[in-house]
Rosetta silent file (secondary structure, phi, psi, omega in degrees, C-alpha in Angstrom):
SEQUENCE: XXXXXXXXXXXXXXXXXXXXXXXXXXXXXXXXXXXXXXXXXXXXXXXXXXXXXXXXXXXXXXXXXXXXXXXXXXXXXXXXXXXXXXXXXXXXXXXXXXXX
SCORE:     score description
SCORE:     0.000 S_00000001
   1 L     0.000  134.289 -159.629   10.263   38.865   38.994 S_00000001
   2 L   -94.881  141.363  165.827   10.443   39.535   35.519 S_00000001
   3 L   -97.506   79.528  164.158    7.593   37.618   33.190 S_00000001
   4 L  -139.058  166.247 -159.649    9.441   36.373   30.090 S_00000001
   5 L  -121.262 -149.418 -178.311    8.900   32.978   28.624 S_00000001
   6 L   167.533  139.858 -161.867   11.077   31.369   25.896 S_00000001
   7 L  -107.109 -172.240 -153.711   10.066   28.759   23.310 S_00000001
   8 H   -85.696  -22.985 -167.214   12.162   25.563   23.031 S_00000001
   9 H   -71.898  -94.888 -152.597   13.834   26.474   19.954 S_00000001
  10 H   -43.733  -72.580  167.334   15.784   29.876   22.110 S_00000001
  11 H   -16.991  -50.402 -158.456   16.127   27.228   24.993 S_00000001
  12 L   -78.878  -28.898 -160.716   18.012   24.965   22.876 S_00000001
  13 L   -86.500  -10.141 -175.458   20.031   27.823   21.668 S_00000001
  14 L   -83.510  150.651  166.860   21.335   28.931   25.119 S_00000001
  15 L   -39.577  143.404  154.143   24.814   27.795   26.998 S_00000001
  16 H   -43.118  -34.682  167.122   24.589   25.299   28.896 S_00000001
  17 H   -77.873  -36.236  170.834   25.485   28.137   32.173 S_00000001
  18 H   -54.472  -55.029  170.939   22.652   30.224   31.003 S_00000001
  19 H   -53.808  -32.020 -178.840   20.537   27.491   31.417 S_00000001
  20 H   -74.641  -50.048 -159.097   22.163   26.402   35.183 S_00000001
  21 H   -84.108  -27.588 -167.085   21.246   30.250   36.277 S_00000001
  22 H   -81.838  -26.785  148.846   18.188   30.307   35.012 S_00000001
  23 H   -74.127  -32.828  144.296   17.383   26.862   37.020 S_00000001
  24 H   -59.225  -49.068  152.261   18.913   28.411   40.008 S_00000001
  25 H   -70.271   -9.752  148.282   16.852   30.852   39.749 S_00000001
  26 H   -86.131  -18.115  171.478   13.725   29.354   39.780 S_00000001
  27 H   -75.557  -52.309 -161.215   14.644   27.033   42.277 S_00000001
  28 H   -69.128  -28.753  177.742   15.317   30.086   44.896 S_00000001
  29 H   -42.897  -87.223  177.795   11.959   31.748   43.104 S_00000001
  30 H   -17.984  -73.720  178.592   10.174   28.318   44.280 S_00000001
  31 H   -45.728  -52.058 -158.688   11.709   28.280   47.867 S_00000001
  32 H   -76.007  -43.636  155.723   10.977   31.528   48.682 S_00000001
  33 H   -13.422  -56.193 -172.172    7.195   30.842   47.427 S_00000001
  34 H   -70.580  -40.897  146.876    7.148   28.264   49.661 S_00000001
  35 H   -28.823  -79.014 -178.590    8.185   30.078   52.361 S_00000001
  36 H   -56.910  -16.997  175.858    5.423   32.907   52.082 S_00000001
  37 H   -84.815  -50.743 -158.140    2.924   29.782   51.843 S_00000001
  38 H   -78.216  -22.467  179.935    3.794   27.988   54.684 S_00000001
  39 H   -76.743  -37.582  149.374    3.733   31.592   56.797 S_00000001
  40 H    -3.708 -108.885  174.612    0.333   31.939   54.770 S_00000001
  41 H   -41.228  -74.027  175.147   -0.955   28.901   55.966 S_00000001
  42 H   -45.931  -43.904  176.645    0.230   29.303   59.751 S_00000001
  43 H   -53.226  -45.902  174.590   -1.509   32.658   59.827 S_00000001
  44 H   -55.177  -40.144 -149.383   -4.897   31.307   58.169 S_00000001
  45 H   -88.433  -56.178 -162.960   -4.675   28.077   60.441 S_00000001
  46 H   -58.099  -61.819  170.680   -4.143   30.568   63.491 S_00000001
  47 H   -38.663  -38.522 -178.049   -7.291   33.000   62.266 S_00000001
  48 H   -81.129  -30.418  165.041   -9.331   29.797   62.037 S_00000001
  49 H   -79.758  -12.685 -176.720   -8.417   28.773   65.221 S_00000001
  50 H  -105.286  -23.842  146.454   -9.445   31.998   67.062 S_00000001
  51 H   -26.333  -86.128  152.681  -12.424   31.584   65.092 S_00000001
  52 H   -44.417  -19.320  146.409  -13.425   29.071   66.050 S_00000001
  53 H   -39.618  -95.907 -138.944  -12.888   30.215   69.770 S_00000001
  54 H   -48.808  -72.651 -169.314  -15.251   32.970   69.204 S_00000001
  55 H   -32.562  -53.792 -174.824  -17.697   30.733   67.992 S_00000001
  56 H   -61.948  -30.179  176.796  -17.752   28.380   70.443 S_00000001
  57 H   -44.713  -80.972 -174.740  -17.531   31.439   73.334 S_00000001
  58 H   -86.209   20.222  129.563  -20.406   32.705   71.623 S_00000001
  59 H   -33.494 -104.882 -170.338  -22.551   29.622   71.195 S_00000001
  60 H   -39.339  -31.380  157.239  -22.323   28.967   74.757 S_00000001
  61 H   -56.716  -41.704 -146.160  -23.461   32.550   75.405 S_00000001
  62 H   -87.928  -50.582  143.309  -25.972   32.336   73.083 S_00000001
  63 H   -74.887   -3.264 -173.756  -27.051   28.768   73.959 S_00000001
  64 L  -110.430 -155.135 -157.115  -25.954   27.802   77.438 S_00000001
  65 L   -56.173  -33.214 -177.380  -26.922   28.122   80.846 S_00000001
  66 L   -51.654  -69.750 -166.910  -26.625   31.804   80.921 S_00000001
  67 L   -54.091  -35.161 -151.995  -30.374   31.759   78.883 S_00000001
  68 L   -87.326  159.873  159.494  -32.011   29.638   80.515 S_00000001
  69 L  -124.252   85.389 -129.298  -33.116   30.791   83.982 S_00000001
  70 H   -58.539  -27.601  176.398  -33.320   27.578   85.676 S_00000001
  71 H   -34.871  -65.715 -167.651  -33.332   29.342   89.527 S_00000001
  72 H   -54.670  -74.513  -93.136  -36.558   30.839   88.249 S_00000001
  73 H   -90.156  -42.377 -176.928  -37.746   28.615   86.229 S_00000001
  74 H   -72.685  -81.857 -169.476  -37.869   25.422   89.295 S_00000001
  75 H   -37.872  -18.556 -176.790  -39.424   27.853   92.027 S_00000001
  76 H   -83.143  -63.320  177.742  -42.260   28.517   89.585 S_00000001
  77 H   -24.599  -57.343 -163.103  -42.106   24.628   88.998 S_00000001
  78 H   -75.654  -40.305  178.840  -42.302   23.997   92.648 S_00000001
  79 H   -49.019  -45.767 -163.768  -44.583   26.259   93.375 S_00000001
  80 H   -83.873  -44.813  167.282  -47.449   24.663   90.921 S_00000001
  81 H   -49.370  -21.237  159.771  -46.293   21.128   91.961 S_00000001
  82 H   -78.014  -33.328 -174.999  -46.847   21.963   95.451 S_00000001
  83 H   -65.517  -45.033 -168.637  -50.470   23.689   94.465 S_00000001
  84 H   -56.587  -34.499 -157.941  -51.139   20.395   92.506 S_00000001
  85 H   -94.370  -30.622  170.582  -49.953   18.007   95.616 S_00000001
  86 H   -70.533  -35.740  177.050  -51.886   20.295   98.272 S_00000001
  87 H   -70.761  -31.704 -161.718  -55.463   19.933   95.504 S_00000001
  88 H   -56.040  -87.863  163.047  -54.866   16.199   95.555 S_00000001
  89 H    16.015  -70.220 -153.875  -54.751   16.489   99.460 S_00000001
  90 H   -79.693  -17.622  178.416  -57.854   18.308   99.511 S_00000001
  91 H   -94.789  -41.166 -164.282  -59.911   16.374   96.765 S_00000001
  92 H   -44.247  -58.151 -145.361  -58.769   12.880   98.343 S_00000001
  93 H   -81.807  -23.724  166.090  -59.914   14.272  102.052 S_00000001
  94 H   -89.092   -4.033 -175.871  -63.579   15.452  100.286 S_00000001
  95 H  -115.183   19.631  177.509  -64.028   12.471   98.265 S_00000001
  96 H   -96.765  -57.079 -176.678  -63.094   10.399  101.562 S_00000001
  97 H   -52.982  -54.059 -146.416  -65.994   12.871  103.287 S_00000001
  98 L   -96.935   16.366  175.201  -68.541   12.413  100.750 S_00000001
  99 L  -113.119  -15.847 -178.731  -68.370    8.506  100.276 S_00000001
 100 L   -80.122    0.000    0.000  -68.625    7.954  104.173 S_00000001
């Protein structure tokens, strides 16, 4: 594509056919623009979508169940909730002892 311009006075002076090609040719100029935008735009909108995968992929690595380690984390739980429910036990059965 060639860059020339023309001021209205040159306009006015061209044929009427001169003028038809040179509006045909801006119209196919236009289309095919439009073209390369809309494959543009499906390629970005695809990249954004696979993005946006990744993100979410890693976000759930980074934030989900995989960190925490809950297996552990409830046997330790259970463990001190059993020590706590076995002291009760045992201060109940001495303060039962020591009031009788």
């Amino acid at each position: 594509m060639s860059n020339i311009s023309f001021s209205e006075d040159e306009l006015n002076s061209l044929s009427k056919d001169v003028l038809v090609k040179f509006y045909l040719q801006l119209q196919d100029n236009f289309q095919e623009l439009s073209r390369q935008n809309d494959a543009n735009t499906k390629e970005l909108l695809k990249q954004i979508s696979n993005l946006q995968e990744q993100l979410a992929i890693l976000t759930n690595y980074r934030f989900g169940r995989k960190t925490e380690k809950t297996s552990e984390m409830l046997d330790g739980q259970r463990t001190w909730l059993d020590g706590c429910s076995n002291k009760t036990t045992d201060n109940q059965s001495m303060d039962d002892k020591t009031y009788r």
